[in-house]
C-alpha positions in Angstrom: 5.4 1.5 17.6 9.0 1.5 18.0 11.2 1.2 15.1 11.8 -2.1 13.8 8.3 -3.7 15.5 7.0 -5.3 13.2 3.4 -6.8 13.6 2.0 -9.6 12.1 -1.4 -9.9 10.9 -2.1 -13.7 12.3 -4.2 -15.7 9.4 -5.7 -12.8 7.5 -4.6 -13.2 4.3 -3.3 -10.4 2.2 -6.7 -9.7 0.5 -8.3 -10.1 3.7 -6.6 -7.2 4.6 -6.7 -5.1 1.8 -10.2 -5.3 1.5 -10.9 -4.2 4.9 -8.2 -1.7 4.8 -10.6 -0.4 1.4 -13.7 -0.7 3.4 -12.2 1.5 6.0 -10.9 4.1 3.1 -14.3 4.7 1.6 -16.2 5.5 4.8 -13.6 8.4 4.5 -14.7 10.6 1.5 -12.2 13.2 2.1 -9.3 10.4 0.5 -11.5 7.7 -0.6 -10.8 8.5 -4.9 -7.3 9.0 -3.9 -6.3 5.7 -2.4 -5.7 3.4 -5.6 -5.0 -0.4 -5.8 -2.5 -1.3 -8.4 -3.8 -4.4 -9.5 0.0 -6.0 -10.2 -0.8 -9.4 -9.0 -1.7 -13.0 -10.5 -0.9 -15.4 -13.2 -0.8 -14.1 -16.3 0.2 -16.3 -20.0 3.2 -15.6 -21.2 2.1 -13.9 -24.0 -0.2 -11.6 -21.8 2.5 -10.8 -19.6 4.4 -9.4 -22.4 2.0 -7.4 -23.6 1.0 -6.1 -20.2 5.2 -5.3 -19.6 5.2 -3.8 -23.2 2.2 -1.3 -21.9 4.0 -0.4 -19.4 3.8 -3.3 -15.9 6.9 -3.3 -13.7 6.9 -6.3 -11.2 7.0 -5.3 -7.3 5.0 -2.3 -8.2 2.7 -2.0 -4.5 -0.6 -2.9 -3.9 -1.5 1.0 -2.7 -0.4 4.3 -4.1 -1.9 7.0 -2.3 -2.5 10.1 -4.6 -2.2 13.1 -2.0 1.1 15.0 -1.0 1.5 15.2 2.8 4.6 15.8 5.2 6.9 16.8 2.5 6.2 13.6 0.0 5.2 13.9 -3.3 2.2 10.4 -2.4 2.3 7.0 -0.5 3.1 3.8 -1.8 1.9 0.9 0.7 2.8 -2.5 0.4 0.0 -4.9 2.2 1.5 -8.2 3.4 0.1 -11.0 5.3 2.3 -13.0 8.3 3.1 -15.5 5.9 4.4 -12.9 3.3 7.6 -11.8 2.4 8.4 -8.9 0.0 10.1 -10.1 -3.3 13.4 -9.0 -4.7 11.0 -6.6 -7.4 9.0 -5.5 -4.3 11.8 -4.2 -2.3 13.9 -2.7 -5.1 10.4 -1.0 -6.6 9.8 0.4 -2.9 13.6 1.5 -2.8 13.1 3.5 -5.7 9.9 5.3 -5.0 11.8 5.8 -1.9 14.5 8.0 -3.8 11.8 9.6 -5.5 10.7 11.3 -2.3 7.4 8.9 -1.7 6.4 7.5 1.5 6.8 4.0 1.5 5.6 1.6 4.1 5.2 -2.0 4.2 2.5 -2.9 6.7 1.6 -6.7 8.0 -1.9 -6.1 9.5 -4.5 -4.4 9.0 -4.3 -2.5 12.1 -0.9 -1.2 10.9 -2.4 -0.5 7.8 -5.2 1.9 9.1 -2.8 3.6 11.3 -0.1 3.7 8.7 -2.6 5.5 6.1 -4.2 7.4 9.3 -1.3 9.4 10.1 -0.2 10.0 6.4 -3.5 11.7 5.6 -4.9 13.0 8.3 -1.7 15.1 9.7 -2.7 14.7 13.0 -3.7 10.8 13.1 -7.3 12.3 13.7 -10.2 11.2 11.5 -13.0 12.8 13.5 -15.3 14.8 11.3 -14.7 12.5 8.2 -17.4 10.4 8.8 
């Protein structure tokens, strides 16, 4: 993919994608329990969202953090979006400073670029023969 592409996943919806993207993970047991969602999303009361910031929530965290080092970063942290999507101020500024933390960051907009985007970050090659 050339940089700057960027695809677009057509109707899928954001959950569409990561659940497919999951279903894909766990038929890979070598990373399945280290691919984590970071369940950030919905509407909250106010008084919930307080107590959730108080234990800790940041907005924009992203929907995937992979928990594996691999060329030279210390994990992944993948935001899923759908064709409609756009990231949020808290996205893009959470991204940027896992970015200066030496993570991988990628936002992907299908799940094709998910796959290959989590393909080629853990299997160094972009292989996954012999993981099935």
């Amino acid at each position: 993919m050339a940089q700057g592409t960027t695809l677009k996943s057509g109707d899928a919806t954001e959950s569409s994608i990561q659940k497919a993207l999951m279903e894909w993970v766990r038929l890979r047991p070598s990373i399945a329990p280290f691919v984590l969602h970071i369940p950030n999303e919905g509407k909250r009361t106010y008084n919930y969202g307080r107590l959730l910031k108080s234990m800790g929530m940041r907005p924009g965290v992203a929907d995937l953090f992979i928990a594996i080092p691999r060329h030279g970063f210390g994990g992944a942290w993948i935001e899923l979006k759908s064709a409609k999507g756009r990231l949020s101020f808290e996205q893009e500024d959470f991204l940027d400073d896992m970015s200066q933390q030496n993570f991988f960051t990628k936002v992907c907009w299908s799940l094709d670029e998910a796959i290959e985007t989590v393909s080629w970050y853990c299997f160094w090659d972009g292989k996954i023969s012999g993981d099935l």
